[in-house]
ROZASE-762422 format. One record per residue (C-alpha): x, y, z; residue in three letters. Coordinates in steps of 0.5 Angstrom, whole numbers, plus 500, padded with zeros to 3 digits. Layout:
<nodes>
XYZAla
...
</nodes>
This chain:
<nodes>
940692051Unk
933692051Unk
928695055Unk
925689058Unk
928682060Unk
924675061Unk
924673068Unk
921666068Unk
915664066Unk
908667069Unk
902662069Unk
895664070Unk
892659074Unk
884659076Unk
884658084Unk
878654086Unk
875659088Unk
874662081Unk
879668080Unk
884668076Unk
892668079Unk
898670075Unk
905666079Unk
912668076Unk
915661076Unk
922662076Unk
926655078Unk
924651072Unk
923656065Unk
928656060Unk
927662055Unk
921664059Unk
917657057Unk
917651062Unk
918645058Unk
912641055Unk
913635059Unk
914639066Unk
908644065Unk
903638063Unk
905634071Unk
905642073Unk
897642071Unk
896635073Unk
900637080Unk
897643081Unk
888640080Unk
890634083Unk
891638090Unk
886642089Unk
889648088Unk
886650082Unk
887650074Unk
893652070Unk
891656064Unk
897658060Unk
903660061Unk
907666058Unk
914669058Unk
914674064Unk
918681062Unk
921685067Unk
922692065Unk
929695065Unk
930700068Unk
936705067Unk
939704074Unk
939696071Unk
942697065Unk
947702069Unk
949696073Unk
949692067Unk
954695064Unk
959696071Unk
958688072Unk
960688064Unk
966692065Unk
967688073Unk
967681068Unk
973683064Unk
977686068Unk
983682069Unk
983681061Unk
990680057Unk
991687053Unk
989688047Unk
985681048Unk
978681044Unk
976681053Unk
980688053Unk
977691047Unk
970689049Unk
972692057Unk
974698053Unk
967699050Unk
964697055Unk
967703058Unk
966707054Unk
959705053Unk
959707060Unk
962714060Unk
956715054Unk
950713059Unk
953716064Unk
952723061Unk
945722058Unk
943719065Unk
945724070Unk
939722074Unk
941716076Unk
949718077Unk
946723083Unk
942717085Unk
947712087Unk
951718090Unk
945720095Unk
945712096Unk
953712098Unk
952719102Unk
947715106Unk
950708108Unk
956713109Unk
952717114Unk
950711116Unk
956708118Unk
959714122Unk
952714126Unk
953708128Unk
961707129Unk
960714133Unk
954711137Unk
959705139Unk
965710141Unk
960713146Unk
</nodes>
């Protein structure tokens, strides 16, 4: 895993007034680039209602955070559960696993913060429950 991910294509667009404006556009990117033909209606769209002039586009990098890959992992591990025994499924959940157990030794940051997270929706929960009972 990486520590960064593309998320859509970000377009920086000089607004009528001058500045410059980055937007993410997530709908219509492929790989972090909208397609040639999509993107050419897009500037033509974008000047022909006055909003301004499309000047490029880029791939739009998200950082990964440790939480992320954690969850990553969890959903990795989630996808496979139900795999055959000694499936190529099954071993790879079983690397996931341990990939996992690895992670969550070297990050002991994030394993306290999901626990406080559980705490407080748990004492959330009771608050409100008990609020109800009165």
């Amino acid at each position: 895993m990486s520590d960064t991910w593309i998320n859509g294509a970000a377009l920086s667009i000089r607004r009528p007034d001058g500045h410059i404006e980055v937007v993410v556009n997530t709908k219509h990117a492929v790989g972090g680039v909208i397609p040639a033909k999509l993107f050419a209606q897009m500037v033509a769209a974008t000047k022909s209602a006055g909003r301004g002039q499309i000047l490029s586009q880029r791939p739009n990098f998200v950082p990964v955070t440790p939480a992320l890959k954690r969850e990553e992992l969890v959903g990795r591990i989630r996808d496979r559960a139900e795999a055959y025994p000694g499936s190529r499924e099954w071993t790879e959940a079983r690397k996931y696993e341990q990939d996992l157990e690895a992670f969550d030794r070297t990050h002991p940051e994030v394993c306290a913060q999901i626990s406080a997270d559980r705490a407080a929706r748990t004492a959330v929960g009771v608050a409100t429950t008990l609020k109800m009972a009165d």
